[in-house]
KOLGUKOL-731247 format. One line per field, with one value per residue (C-alpha): residue in one letter; chain; x, y, z. Coordinates in steps of 0.25 Angstrom, whole numbers, plus 5000, padded with zeros to 4 digits. Example, Ala and Ser with C-alpha at 12.3 -4.5 7.8 and 13.67 -1.06 7.14 Angstrom:
% residues 2
drenti	c(a,s)
zaza	c(A,A)
x	c(5049,5055)
y	c(4982,4996)
z	c(5031,5029)
END
This chain:
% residues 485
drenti	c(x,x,x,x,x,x,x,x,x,x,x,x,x,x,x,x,x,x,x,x,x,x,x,x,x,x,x,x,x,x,x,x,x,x,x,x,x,x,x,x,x,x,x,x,x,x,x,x,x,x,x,x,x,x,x,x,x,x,x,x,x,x,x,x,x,x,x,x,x,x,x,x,x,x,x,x,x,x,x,x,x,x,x,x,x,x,x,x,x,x,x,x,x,x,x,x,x,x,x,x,x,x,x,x,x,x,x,x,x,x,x,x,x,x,x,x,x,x,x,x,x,x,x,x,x,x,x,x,x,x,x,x,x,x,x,x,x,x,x,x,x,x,x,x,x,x,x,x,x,x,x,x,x,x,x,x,x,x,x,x,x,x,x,x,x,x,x,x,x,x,x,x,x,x,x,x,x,x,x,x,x,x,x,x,x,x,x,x,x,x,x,x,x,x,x,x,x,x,x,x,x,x,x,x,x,x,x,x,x,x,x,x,x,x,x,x,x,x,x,x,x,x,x,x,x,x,x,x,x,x,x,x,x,x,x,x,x,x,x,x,x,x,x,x,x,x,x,x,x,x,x,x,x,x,x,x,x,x,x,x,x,x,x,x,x,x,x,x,x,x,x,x,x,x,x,x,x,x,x,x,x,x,x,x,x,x,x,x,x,x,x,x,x,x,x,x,x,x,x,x,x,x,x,x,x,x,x,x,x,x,x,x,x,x,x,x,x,x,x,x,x,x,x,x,x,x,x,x,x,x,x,x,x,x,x,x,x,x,x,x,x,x,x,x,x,x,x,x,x,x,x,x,x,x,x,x,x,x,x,x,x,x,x,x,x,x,x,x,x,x,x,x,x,x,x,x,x,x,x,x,x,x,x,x,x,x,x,x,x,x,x,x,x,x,x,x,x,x,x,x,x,x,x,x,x,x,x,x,x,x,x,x,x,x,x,x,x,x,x,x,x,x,x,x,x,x,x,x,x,x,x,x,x,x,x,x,x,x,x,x,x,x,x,x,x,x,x,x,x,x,x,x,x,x,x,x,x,x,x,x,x,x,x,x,x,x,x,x,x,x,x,x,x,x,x,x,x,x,x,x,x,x,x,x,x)
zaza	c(A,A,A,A,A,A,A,A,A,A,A,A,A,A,A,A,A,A,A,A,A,A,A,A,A,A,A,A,A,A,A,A,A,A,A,A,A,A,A,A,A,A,A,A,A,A,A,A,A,A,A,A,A,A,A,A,A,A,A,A,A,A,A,A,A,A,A,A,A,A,A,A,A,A,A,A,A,A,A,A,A,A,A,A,A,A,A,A,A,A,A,A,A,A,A,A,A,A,A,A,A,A,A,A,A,A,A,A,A,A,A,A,A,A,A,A,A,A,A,A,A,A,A,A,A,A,A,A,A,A,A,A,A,A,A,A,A,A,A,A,A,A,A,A,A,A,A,A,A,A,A,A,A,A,A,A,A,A,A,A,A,A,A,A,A,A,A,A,A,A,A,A,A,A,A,A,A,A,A,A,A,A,A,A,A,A,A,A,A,A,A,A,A,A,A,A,A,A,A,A,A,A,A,A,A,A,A,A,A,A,A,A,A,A,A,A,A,A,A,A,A,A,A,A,A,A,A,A,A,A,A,A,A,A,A,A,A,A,A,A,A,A,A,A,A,A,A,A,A,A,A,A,A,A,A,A,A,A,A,A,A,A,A,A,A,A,A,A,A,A,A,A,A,A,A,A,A,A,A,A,A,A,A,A,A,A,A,A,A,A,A,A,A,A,A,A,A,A,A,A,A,A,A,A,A,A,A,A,A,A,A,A,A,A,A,A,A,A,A,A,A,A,A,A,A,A,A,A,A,A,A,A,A,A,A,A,A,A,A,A,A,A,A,A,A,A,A,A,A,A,A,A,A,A,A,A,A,A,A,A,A,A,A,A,A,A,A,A,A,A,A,A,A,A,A,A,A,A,A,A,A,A,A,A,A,A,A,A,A,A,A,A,A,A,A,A,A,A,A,A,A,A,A,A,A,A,A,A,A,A,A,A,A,A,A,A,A,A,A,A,A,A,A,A,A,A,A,A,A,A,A,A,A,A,A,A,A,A,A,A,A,A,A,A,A,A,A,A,A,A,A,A,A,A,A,A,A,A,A,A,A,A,A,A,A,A,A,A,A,A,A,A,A,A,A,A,A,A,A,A,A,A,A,A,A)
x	c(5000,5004,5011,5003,5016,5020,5006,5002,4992,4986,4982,4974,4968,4964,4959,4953,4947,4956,4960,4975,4997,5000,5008,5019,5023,5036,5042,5046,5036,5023,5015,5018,5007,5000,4986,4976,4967,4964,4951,4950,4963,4958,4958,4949,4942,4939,4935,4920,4919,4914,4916,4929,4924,4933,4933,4923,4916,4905,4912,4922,4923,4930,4935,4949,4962,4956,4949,4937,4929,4934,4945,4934,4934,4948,4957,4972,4976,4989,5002,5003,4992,4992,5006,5015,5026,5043,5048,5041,5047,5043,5041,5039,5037,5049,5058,5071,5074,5077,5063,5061,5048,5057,5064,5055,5060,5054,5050,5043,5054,5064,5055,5053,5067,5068,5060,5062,5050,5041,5041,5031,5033,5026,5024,5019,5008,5012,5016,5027,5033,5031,5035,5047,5050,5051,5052,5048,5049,5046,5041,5032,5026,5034,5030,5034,5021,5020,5009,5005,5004,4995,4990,5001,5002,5013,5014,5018,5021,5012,5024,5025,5019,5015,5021,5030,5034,5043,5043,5037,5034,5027,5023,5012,5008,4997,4989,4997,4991,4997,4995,4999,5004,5007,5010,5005,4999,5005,5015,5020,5027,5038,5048,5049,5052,5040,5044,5044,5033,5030,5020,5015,5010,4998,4993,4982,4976,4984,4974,4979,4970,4976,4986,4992,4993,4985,4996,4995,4994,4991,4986,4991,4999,5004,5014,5019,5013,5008,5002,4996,4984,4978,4968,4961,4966,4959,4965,4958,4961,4971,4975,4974,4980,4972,4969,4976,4985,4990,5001,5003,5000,4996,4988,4983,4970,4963,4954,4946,4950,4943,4949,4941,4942,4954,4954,4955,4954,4952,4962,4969,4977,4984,4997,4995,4989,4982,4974,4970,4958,4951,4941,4934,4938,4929,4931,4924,4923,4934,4931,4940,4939,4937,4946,4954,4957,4969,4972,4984,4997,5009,5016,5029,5021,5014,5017,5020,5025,5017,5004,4994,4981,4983,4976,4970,4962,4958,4946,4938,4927,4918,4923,4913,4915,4907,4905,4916,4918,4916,4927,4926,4927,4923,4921,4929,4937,4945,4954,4964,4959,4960,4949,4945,4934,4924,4914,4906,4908,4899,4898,4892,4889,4900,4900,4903,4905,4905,4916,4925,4933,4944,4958,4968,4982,4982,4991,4992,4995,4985,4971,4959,4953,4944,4937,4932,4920,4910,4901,4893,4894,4885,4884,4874,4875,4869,4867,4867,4882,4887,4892,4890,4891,4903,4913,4922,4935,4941,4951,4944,4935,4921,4916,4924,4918,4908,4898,4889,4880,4880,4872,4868,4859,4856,4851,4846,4840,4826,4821,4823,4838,4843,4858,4870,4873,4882,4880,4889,4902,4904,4903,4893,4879,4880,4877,4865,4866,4856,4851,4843,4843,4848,4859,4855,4870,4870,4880,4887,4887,4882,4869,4857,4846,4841,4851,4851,4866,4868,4869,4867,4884,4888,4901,4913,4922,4930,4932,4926,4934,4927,4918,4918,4915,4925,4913,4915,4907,4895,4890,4884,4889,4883,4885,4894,4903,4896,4891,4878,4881)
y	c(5000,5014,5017,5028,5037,5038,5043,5047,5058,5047,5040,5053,5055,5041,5038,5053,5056,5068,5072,5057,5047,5044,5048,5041,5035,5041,5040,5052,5051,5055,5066,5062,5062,5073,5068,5077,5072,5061,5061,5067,5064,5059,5047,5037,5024,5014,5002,5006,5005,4994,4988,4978,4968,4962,4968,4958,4960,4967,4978,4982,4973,4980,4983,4977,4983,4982,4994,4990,4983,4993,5002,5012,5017,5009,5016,5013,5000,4996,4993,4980,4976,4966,4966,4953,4956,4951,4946,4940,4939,4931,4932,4923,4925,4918,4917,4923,4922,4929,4932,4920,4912,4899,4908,4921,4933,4933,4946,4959,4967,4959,4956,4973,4974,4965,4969,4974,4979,4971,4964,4953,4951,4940,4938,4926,4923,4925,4937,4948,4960,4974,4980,4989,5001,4994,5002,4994,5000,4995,5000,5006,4992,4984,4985,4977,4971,4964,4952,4946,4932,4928,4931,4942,4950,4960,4960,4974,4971,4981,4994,4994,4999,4987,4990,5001,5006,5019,5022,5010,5011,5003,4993,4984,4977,4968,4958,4960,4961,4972,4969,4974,4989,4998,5010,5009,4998,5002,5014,5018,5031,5038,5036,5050,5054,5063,5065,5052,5044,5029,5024,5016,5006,4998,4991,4980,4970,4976,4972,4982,4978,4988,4997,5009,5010,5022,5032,5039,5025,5020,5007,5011,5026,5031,5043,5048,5036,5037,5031,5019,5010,5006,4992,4982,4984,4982,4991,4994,5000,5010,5016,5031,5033,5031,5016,5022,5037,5044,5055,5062,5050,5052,5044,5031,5022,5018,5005,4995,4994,4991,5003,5001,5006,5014,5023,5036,5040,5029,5034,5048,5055,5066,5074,5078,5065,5066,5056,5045,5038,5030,5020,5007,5007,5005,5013,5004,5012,5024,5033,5045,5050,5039,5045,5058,5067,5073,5075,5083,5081,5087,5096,5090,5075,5079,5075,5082,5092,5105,5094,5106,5095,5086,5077,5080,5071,5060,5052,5044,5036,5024,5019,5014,5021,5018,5020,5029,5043,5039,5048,5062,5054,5056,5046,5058,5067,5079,5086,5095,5088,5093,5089,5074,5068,5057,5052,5038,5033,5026,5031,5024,5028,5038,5045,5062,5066,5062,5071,5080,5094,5098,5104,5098,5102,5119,5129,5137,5127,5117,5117,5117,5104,5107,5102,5087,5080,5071,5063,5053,5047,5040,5042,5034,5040,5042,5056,5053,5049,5062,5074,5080,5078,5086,5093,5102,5110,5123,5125,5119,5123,5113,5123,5115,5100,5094,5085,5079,5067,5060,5052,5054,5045,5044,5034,5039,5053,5051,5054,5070,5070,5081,5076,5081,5095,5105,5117,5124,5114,5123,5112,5115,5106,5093,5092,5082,5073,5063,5061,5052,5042,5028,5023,5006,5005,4991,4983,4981,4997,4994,5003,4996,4997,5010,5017,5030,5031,5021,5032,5044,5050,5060,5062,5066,5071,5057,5045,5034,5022,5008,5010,5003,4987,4991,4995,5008,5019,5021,5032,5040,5033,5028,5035,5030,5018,5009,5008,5002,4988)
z	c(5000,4998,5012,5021,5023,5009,5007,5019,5014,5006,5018,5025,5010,5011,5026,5028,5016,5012,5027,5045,5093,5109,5121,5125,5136,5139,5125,5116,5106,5114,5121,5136,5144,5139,5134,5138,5126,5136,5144,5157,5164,5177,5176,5165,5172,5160,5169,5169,5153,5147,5132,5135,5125,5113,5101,5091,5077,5084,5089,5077,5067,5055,5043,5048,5043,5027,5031,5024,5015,5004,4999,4997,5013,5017,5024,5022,5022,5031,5029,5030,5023,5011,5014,5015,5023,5016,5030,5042,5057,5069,5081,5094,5109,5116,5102,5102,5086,5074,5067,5060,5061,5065,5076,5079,5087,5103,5103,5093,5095,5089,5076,5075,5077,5064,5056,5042,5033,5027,5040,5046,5061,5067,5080,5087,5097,5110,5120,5118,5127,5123,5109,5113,5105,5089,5076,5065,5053,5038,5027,5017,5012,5021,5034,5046,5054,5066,5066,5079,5076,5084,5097,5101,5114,5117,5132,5136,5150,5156,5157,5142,5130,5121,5108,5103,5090,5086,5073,5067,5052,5042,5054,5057,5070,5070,5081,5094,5107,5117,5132,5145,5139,5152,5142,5129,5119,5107,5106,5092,5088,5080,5088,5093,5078,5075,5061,5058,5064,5065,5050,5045,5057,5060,5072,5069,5078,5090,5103,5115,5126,5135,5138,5145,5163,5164,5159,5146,5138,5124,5119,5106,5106,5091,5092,5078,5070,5055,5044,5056,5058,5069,5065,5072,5087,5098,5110,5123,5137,5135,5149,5148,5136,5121,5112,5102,5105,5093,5093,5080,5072,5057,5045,5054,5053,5067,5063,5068,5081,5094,5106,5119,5132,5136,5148,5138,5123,5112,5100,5101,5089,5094,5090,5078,5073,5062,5049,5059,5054,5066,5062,5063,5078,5090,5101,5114,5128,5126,5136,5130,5118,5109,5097,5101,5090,5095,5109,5117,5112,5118,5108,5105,5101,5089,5076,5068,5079,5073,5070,5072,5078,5088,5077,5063,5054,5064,5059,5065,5057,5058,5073,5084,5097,5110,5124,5124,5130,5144,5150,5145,5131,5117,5103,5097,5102,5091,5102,5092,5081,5065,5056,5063,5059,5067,5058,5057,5071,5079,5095,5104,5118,5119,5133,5136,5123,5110,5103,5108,5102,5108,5110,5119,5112,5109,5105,5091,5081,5085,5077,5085,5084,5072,5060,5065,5059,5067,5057,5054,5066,5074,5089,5099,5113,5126,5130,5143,5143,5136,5143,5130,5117,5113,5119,5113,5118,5119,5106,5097,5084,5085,5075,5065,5066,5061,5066,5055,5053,5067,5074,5087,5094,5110,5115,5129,5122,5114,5101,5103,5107,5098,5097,5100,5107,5098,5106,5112,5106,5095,5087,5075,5077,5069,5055,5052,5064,5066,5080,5089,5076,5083,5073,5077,5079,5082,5093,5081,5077,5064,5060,5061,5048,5047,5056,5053,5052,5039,5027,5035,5035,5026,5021,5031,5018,5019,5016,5026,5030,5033,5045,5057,5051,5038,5029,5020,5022,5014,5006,5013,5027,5038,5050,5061,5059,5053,5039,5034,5034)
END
């Protein structure tokens, strides 16, 4: 395939339709502890939510990492796929050879270490020690992967973070279980490099069923990575820090994953990260902010180091998000954020508010967070659970959004519910929202016959990936993330 960095601008065209990381734990690549985009700060108890079940078809059964059943709304394929790699290593838990299938390596590192491009690394059942620190690095059309082989668990030894990676480029790791993380699931960065960041990488199948000891701490934390994708993952209960924490992070795919339960926000892109595309996913129970659009960076982290926005160009389309919001939460949070968009997402039972504007990182060269659209989606709620519906922040221009064709249904108001209140946001009143019309999202969250969502989206001035079950978009669309069946 045409590599993402050599045309990098192709893939925004592509994913956006004409439009695009984390704190560390001590390491020089991060924002420290700074994270004021976090929810309140005194302390988040998750143990009361509920929604711990597995991840099974009923829940997000998707469009896997084809991206759908046609080219037509497909968002960029990944690196590795179609491909047949030139060189294959192995690796054993207990072995203490050279690589071979006959006499495998013992340990990851060794196999990274290794590794050439166009590199298959294969690593067998069993239990492993934390990934320390490896900078893998092929190449455009030669990537080096990791393949868990079978039922794979790093063991992070409860003080460590799982798996780290500097500068990795043209790398895929696929169907590893990280356990016992005391820092971070996942970190991946530049290597302190800022002008030269960590691409082309891709986590698939990664199960991180929790991380972090209550400090600032990531299941999966991204500093200065581009051109990535995140597929197929199932990560949950992430202790204080985000599922997924993005610090100046560029061009990347969010998709079809399952993030449940941590103590604060779902996935963050902040830093001056900008073109993410976040879809497909279910968020389960995230009492924050379900996706953070930007956030509070400190200034000597952002990349580039003049970014004007904490984010730009964040889209989140076609993901199922429910009972979240429960700590001074939100589905959708644009905090310094340039020209987002949230459109043709299902939210279910979300609790205080339902989207936030605000401005955490200021100072002359930052845009007000501005310009976001909220459409075509399709919201079922009780009243009761809200503080109110939105609530906006000082330094920010809610004049510039647009909230067009959702739906918003109550389930503990009666037929005269007028919707949603705009007054006194600054927010401009919605443009031909339908309200107290019950959607019949089923348990499945597919529209029932004569929902009154199927057809009734309008354009959003973009291209549509696959929704939520990998189906293209019709035309016009249905409303949230689900299309007619």
């Amino acid at each position: 395939m045409r590599s993402l960095r050599s045309g990098s601008r192709a893939l925004a065209l592509v994913v956006f339709g004409l439009l695009g990381c984390g704190d560390d734990d001590g390491g020089t690549t991060d924002g420290g502890g700074r994270d004021a985009s976090r929810p309140d700060a005194n302390g988040i108890d998750a143990s009361g939510i509920d929604g711990g079940e597995e991840l099974d078809a009923g829940d997000r059964d998707g469009g896997g990492t084809d991206a759908g059943s046609s080219e037509a709304c497909a968002w960029p394929a990944p690196i590795d796929e179609g491909h047949t790699f030139a060189r294959t290593l192995f690796v054993r838990a207990g072995a203490s050879g050279d690589g071979s299938e006959a006499n495998p390596f013992g340990d990851i590192e060794d196999a990274a270490a290794a590794a050439t491009p166009d590199t298959l690394i294969r690593v067998a059942a069993g239990t492993y020690d934390h990934v320390r620190a490896i900078s893998p690095q092929g190449e455009e059309g030669r990537p080096i992967k990791f393949l868990a082989d079978g039922e794979v668990v790093i063991d992070a030894g409860d003080g460590n973070t799982g798996w780290t990676m500097n500068d990795a480029r043209h790398v895929v790791i696929e169907g590893f279980t990280i356990r016992n993380a005391g820092v971070h699931g996942m970190n991946l960065d530049d290597g302190g490099s800022f002008d030269t960041p960590a691409h082309h990488v891709v986590l698939r199948d990664v199960t991180i069923p929790s991380a972090g000891s209550g400090g600032n701490n990531d299941c999966i934390k991204m500093s200065g990575v581009d051109d990535f994708w995140i597929l197929d993952s199932d990560v949950a209960e992430c202790d204080r820090g985000e599922i997924v924490d993005m610090v100046g992070c560029h061009r990347g795919v969010i998709a079809n994953n399952r993030f449940a339960r941590p103590v604060g926000n779902g996935v963050q892109a902040k830093g001056g990260s900008s073109d993410v595309l976040i879809t497909g996913n279910l968020f389960d129970a995230i009492p924050g902010r379900s996706v953070n659009a930007g956030g509070s960076t400190g200034l000597e982290f952002f990349r580039p180091i003049d970014a004007p926005h904490e984010a730009a160009r964040i889209v989140v389309i076609a993901n199922v998000i429910r009972d979240g919001g429960a700590e001074s939460g939100a589905a959708i949070a644009f905090v310094g954020c340039d020209a987002c968009v949230f459109a043709h997402n299902t939210v279910i039972h979300p609790q205080t508010w339902i989207a936030r504007i605000l401005q955490e990182t200021t100072g002359e060269r930052f845009v007000p967070s501005r310009d976001g659209l909220f459409a075509n989606n399709v919201i079922v709620m009780r009243a009761a659970d809200l503080r109110t519906f939105f609530n906006v922040g000082g330094g920010t221009a809610p004049e510039t959004f647009r909230f067009e064709r959702n739906l918003w249904f109550a389930e503990d108001q009666g037929a005269g519910w007028a919707g949603p209140s705009y007054g006194g946001t600054g927010i401009p009143n919605g443009i031909d929202e339908l309200v107290q019309m019950d959607p019949l999202v089923g348990d499945d969250y597919e529209l029932g016959a004569g929902s009154p969502a199927r057809g009734a989206g309008v354009s959003i001035g973009r291209a549509l990936p696959p929704d939520f079950r990998g189906r293209c978009y019709a035309e016009p669309p249905a409303l949230g993330a689900l299309e007619t069946p």
